[in-house]
Each structure stands twice: as structure tokens, then as C-alpha cells.
C-alpha positions in Angstrom: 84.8 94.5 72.1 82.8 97.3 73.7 82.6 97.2 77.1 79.3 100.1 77.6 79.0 99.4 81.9 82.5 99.4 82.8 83.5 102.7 80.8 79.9 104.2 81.3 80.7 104.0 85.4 84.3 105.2 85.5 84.4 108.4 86.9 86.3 111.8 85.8 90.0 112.0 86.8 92.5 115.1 87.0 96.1 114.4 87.0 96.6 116.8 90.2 93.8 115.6 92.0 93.8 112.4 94.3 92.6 109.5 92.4 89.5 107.9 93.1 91.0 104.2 93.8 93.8 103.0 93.6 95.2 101.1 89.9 95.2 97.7 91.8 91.1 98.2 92.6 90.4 99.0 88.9 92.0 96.0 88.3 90.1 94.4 90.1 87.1 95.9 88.4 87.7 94.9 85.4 88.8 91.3 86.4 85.0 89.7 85.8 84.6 92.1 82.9 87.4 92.1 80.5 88.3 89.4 78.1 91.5 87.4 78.6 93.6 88.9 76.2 92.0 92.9 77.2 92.8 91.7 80.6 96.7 91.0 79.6 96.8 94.2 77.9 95.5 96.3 80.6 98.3 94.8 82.7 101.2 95.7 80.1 99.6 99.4 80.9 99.5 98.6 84.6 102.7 97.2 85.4 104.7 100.1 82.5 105.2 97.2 79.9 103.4 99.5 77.1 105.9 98.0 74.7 104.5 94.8 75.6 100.9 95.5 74.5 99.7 93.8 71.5 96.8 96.6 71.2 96.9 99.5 68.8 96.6 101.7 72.4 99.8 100.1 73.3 101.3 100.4 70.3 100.7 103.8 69.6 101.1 105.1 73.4 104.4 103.4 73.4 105.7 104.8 69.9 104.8 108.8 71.3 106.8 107.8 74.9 109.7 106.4 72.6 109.6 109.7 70.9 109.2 112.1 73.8 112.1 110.2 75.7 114.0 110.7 72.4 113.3 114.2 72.4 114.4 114.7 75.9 117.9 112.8 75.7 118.5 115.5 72.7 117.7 118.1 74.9 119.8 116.9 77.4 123.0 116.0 75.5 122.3 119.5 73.4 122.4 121.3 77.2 126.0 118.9 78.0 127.5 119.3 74.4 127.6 115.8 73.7 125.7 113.1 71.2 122.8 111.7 71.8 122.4 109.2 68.8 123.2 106.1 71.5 120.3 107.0 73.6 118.0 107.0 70.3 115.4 104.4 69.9 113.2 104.2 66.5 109.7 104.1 66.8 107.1 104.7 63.8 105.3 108.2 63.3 106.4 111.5 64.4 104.2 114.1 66.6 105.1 117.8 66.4 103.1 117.7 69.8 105.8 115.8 71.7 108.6 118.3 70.6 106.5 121.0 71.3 106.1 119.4 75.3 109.7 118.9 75.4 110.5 122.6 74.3 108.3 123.7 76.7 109.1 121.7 79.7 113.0 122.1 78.8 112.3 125.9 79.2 111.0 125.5 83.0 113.8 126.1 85.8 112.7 123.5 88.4 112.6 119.5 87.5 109.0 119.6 89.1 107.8 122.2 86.3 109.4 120.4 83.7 107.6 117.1 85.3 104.5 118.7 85.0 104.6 119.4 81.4 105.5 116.4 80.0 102.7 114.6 82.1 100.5 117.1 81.1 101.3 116.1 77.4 100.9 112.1 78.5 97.8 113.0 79.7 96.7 114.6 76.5 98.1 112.0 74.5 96.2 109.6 76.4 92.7 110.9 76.3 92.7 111.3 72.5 93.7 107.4 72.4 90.5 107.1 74.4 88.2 108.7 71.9 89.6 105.9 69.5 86.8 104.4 71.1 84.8 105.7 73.6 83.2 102.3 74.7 86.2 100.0 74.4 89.2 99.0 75.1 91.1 102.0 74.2 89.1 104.1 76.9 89.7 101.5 79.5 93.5 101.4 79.0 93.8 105.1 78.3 91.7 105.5 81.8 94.5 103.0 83.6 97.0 104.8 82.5 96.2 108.4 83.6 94.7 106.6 86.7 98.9 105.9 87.5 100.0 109.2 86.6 97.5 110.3 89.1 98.2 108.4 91.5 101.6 109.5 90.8 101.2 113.0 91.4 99.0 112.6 94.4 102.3 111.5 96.4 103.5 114.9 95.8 101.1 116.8 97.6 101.9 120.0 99.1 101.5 118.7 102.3 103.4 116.2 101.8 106.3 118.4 101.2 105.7 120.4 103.5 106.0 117.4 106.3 109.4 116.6 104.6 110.5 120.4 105.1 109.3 120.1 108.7 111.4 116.8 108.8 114.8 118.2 107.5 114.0 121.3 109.7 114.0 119.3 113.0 116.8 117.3 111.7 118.9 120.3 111.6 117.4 121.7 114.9 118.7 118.4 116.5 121.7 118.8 114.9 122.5 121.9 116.1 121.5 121.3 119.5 124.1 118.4 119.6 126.7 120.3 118.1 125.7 123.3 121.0 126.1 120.3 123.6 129.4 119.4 122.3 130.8 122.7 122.3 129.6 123.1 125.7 131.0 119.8 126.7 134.7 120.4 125.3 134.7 124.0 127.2 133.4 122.1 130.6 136.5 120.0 129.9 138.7 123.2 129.1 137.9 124.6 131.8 138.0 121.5 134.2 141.7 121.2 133.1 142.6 124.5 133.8 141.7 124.9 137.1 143.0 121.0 138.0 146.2 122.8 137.0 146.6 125.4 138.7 
């Protein structure tokens, strides 16, 4: 069923840039709009139960993540020398795409980099599913579902690291400060004991 209104109004999204509103309130937009059985799929995107979905969005979206975490548990046992055949799940179709992502992202030094890549290729993945159909359901699930990535990578703002640095930093400040005060104490003592001595 095409829903023209809803998908019409929903506005442009980047995965780095905070999200308009919040996956809860586009639930809540799409409450009054979407039939029941829409409505159950959009939760299965929602609450990550894609393999839930009885959609061809869910099917399809859940087949490329089962192959993209494939891909990475072979890239991980290939870096530990060991077998990754019991982390394996099947899962119908196969993208050169995803391999591609996880060559790339494998090749990055820091887990944020390698983060970014892969949910740069979700993100890719998803807006094709979109143009599926433009005016249905596959745009409003698609749209969901980058909506939680965003979301996602708006909690790791700059800033936001930047506060935890400035967190650690006066941690260690403290730290030091009370080891400094103990010192000082234990030499007070030291010194209060010699001269009681003598």
C-alpha cells in the first residue's frame, strides 16, 4: 500500500548528522497511518528484530546483515588463525558489495573507522531498498532504519568525547592530587617519628 503523505513529508537524513526526531516519534507518526501488519513490520525494524519481518525489506535487509556479519567473523578468525565456520549463518543471495565494505573497513586501524564503513554500507544498502518503492512501505522502513543508525552516531559526537576526555582527565588530576596528599601525609608521619625519638 502506498503511503504518498507520510513519505512525501519525511525529511532528508545523514548518518553523521543529528537526527531530526527521535525513532520513538516517527513511530508515533506513523501510528494513525500505517496498516496493522506495516505497523508490526516497522517495529521488527525498530526494535532490531529484521529477521522477524515478514516484508521483502525485512527479508532482504536481514539476508545482506547475515552476510556482512558473516564476512566479518571470517575476517576476524582469518586475523586470530582460527575457523570461523561455527559463527556462519546461511542466508539466500550473495552481494560483492558487502565483501567489498568488510575489506575496506577491516583495512582501517581504529574500531571507530572500521564502524564507519560498515554503516556507511547499511546506509547504502538501505536507501536502494527504499527506491523499491519510493511511496511505500519499503521507503518507510528503509527511512526507520537509517533514522537508528543516526541516532546512533549522533551519541558519538565530538563533543561528546571530548567531555569524556575532560572526565578521565580530572579523574587523573584527582588522583594524583590524593596520591600527592598521601605522600605528604606518610613523610608528616616520618618525620613526626623521628623527632618523637630523638
Amino acid at each position: 500500500m502506498p503511503y504518498y503523505y507520510l513519505t512525501a513529508s519525511l525529511p532528508g537524513i545523514e548518518m553523521e548528522a543529528p537526527p531530526p526526531f527521535s525513532a520513538e516519534e516517527f513511530r508515533a507518526m506513523c501510528v494513525s497511518v500505517l496498516e496493522e501488519k506495516d505497523l508490526s513490520e516497522l517495529d521488527c525494524v525498530l526494535e532490531d528484530r529484521i529477521a522477524d519481518g515478514r516484508s521483502v525489506f525485512c527479508r532482504e535487509y536481514a539476508a545482506a546483515e547475515t552476510q556482512l556479519r558473516n564476512a566479518l567473523a571470517r575476517a576476524r578468525a582469518g586475523h586470530r588463525k582460527i575457523e570461523a565456520s561455527s559463527w556462519l549463518r546461511d542466508h539466500p543471495g550473495f552481494s560483492v558489495a558487502v565483501e567489498k565494505a568488510v575489506t575496506d573497513a577491516w583495512a582501517k586501524t581504529g574500531p571507530l573507522e572500521r564502524e564507519r564503513v560498515l554503516d556507511r554500507h547499511r546506509w547504502q544498502v538501505l536507501e536502494d531498498l527504499a527506491l523499491r518503492d519510493s511511496f511505500g512501505l519499503p521507503a518507510v522502513l528503509s527511512f526507520a532504519a537509517r533514522l537508528k543508525l543516526a541516532g546512533r552516531w549522533a551519541e558519538m559526537t565530538e563533543e561528546k568525547g571530548q567531555s569524556r576526555l575532560a572526565e578521565l582527565l580530572t579523574g587523573l588530576t584527582a588522583n594524583e592530587t590524593l596520591q600527592k596528599m598521601g605522600a605528604a601525609e606518610d613523610l608528616t608521619k616520618k618525620q613526626t617519628g623521628g623527632e618523637h625519638h630523638e
